[in-house]
N, CA, C and O of each residue as an XYZ file, in Angstrom:
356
protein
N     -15.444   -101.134     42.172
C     -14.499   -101.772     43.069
C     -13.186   -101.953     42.320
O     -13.289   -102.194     41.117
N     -12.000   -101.876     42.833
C     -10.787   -101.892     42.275
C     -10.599   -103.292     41.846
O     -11.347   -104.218     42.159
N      -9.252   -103.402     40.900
C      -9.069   -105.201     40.848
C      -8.165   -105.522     42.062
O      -7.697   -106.660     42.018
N      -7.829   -104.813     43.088
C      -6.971   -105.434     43.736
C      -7.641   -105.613     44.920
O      -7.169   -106.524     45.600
N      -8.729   -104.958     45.459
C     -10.127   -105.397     46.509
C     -10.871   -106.811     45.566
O     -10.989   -107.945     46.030
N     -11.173   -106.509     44.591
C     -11.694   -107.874     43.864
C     -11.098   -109.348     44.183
O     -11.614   -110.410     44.533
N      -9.082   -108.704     43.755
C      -8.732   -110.056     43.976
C      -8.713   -110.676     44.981
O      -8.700   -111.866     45.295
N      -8.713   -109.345     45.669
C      -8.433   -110.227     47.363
C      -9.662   -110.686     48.474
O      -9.678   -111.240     49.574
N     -11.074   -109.908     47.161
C     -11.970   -110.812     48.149
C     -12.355   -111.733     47.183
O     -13.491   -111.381     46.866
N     -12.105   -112.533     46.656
C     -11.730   -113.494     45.076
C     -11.196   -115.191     45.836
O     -11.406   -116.401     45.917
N     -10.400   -114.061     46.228
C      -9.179   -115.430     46.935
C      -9.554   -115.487     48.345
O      -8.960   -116.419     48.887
N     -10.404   -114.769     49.240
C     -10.732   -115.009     50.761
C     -11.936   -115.912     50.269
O     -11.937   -117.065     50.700
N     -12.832   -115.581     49.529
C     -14.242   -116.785     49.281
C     -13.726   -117.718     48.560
O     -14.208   -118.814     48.846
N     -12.863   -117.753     47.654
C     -12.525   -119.511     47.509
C     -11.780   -120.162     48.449
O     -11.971   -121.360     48.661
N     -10.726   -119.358     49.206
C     -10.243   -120.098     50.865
C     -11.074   -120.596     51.428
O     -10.948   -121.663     52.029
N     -12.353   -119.771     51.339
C     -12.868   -120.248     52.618
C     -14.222   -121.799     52.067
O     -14.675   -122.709     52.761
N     -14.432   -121.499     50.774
C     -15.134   -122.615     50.237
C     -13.958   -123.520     49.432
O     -14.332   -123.890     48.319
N     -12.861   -123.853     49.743
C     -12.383   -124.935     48.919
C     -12.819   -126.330     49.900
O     -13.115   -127.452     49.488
N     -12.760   -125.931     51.078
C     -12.476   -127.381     51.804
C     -13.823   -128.186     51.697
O     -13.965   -129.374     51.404
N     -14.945   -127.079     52.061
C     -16.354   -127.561     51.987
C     -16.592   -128.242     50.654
O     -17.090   -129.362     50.535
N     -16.097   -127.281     49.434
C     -16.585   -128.175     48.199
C     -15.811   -129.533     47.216
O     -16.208   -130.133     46.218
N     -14.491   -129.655     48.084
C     -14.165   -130.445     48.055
C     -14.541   -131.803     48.725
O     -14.608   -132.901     48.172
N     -14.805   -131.451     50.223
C     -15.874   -132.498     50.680
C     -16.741   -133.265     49.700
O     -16.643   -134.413     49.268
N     -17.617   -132.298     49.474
C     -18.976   -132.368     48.708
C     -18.655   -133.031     47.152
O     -19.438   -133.825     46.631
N     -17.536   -132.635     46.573
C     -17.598   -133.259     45.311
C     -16.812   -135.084     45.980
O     -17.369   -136.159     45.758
N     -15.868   -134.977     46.539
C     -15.419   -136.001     46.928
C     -16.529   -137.063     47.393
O     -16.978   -137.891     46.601
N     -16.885   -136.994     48.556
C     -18.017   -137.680     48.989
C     -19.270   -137.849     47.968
O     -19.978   -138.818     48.245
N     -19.670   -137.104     46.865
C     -20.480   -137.375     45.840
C     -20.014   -138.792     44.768
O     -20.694   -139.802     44.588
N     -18.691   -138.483     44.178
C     -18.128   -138.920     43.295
C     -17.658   -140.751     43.701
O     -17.614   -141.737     42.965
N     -17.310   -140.551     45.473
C     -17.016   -141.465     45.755
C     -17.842   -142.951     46.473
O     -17.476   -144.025     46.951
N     -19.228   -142.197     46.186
C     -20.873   -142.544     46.413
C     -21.066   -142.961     44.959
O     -21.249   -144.176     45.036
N     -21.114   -142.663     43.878
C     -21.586   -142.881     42.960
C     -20.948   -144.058     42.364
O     -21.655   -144.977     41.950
N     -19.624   -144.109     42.281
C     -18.781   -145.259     42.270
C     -19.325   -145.704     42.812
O     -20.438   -146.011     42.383
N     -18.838   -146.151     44.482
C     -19.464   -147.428     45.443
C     -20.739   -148.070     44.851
O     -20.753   -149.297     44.956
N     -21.792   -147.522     44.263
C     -23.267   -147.830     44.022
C     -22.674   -148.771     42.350
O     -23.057   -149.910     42.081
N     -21.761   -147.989     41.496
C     -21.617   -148.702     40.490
C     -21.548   -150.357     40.899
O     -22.110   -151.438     40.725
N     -20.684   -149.850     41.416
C     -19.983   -151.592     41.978
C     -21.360   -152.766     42.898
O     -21.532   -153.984     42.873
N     -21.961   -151.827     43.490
C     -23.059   -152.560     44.019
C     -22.921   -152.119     45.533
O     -23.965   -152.257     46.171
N     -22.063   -151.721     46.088
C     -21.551   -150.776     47.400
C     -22.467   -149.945     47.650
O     -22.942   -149.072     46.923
N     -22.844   -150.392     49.283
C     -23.712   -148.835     49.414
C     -23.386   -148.109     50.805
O     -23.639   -148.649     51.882
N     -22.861   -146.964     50.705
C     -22.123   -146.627     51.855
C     -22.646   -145.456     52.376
O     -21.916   -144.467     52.315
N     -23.863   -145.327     52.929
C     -24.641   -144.568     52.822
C     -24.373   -143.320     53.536
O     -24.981   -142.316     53.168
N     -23.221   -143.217     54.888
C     -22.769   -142.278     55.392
C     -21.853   -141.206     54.590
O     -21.655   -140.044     54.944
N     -21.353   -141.823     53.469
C     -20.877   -140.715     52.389
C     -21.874   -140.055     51.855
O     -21.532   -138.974     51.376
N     -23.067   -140.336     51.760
C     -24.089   -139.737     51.196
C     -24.713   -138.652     52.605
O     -25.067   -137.548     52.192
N     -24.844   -138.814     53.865
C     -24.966   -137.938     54.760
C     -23.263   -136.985     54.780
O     -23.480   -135.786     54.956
N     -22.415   -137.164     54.701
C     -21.154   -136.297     54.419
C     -21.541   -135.665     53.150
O     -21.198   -134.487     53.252
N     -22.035   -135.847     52.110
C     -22.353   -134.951     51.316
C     -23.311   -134.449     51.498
O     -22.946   -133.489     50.820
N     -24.434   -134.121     51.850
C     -25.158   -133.324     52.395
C     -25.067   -132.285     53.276
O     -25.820   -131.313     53.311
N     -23.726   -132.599     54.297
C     -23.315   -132.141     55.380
C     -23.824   -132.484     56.807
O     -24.089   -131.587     57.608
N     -23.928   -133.537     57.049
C     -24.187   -134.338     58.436
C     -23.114   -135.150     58.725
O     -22.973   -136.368     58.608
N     -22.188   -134.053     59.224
C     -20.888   -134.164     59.438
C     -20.770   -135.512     61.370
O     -19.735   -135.496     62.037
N     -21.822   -136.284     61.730
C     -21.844   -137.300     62.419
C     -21.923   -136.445     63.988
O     -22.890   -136.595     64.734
N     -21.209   -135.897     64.197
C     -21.178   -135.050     65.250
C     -22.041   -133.419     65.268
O     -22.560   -132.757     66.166
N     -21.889   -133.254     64.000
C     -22.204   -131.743     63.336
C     -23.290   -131.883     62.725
O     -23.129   -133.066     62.425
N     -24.300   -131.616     62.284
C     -25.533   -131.125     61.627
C     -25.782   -130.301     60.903
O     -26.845   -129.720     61.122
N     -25.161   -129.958     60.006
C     -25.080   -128.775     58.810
C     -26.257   -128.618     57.829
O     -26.737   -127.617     57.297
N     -26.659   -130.299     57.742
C     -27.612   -130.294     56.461
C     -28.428   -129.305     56.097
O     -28.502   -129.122     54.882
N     -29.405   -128.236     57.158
C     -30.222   -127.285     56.572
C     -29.295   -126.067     56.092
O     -29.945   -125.330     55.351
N     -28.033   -125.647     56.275
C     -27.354   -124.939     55.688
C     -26.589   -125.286     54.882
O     -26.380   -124.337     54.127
N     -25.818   -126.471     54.498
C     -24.701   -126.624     54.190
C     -25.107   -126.411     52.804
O     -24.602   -125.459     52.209
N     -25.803   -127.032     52.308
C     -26.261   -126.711     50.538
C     -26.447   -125.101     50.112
O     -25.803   -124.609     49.185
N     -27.333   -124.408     50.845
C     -27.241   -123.334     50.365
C     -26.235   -122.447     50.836
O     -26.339   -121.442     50.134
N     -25.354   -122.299     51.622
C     -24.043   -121.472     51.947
C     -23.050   -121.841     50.623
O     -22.559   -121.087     49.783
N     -22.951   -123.410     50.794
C     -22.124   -124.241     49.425
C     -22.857   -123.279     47.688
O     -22.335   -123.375     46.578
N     -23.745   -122.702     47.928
C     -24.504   -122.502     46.383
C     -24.015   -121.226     46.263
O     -23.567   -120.801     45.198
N     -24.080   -120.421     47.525
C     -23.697   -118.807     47.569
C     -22.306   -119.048     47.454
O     -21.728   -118.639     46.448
N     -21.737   -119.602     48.263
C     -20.081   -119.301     47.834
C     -19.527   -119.472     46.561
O     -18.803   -118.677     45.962
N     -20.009   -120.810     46.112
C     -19.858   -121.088     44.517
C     -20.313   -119.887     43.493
O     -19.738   -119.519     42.469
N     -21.753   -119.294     44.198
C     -21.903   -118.346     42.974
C     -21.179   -116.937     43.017
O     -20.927   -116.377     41.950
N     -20.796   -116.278     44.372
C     -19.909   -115.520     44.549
C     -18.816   -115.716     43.860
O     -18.667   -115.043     42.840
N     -17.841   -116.634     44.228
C     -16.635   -117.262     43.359
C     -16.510   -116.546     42.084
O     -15.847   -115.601     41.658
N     -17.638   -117.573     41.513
C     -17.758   -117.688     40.221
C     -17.907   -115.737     39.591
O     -17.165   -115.360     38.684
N     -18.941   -114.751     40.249
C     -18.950   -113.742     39.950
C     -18.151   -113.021     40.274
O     -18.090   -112.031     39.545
N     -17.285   -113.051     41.279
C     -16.173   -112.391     41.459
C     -14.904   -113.247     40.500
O     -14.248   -112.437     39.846
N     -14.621   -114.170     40.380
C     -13.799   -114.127     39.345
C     -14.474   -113.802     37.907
O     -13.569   -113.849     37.073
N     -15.232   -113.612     37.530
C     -15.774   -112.505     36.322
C     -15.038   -111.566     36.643
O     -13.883   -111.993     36.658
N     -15.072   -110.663     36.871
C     -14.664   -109.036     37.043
C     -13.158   -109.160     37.112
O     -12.457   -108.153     37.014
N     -12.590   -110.480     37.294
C     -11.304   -110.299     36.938
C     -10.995   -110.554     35.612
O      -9.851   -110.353     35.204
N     -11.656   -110.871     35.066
C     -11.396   -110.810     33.476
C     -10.625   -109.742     32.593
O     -11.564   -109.236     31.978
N      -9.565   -109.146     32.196
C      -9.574   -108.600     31.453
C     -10.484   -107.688     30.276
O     -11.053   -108.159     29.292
N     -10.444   -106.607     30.592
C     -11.348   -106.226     30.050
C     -10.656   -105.621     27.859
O      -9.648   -104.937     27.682
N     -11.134   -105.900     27.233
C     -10.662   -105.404     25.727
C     -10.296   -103.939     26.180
O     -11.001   -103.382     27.022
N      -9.085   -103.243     25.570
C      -8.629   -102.398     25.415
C      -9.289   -101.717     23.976
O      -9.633   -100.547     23.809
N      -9.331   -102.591     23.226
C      -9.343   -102.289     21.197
C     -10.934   -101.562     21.562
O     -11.937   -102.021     22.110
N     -10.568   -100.052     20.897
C     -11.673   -100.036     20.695
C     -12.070    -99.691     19.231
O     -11.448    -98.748     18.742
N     -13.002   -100.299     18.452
C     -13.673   -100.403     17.592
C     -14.390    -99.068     16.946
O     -15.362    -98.523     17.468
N     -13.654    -98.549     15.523
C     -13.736    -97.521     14.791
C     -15.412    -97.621     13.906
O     -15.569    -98.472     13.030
N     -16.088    -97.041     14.135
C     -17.608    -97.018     13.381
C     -17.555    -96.350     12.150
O     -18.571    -96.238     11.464
């Protein structure tokens, strides 16, 4: 695959997973606090799961959230630079 199909399906799967995993870390982070304090706000904990109150995501939302992350993550690999130097034996 070229780097310029790479980048551009690179940057369509993190578009399309920023908002979701921002949810998800937000609503995690902001659960874990609350509990420090003694707060228990338990509908942030269904928003992180994805039981969006109206919406029902929970049996997908984790694993779509795992594939996009790991896509991401492997497609920005391949944008790496690859070494030019090559090494005299």
């Amino acid at each position: 695959m070229s780097k310029t199909k790479t980048k551009k399906l690179h940057r369509s799967i993190t578009l399309i997973s920023v908002i979701p995993l921002f949810i998800t870390v937000l609503s995690g982070s902001l659960y874990s606090l609350f509990q420090y304090f003694g707060l228990d706000y338990f509908w942030l904990m269904k928003i992180h799961t994805g039981n969006f109150f109206l919406i029902n995501l929970q049996p997908i939302f984790s694993p779509v959230l795992g594939f996009l992350t790991i896509f991401a993550i492997l497609s920005g690999l391949f944008l790496f630079p690859r070494s030019k130097i090559k090494y005299k034996d």
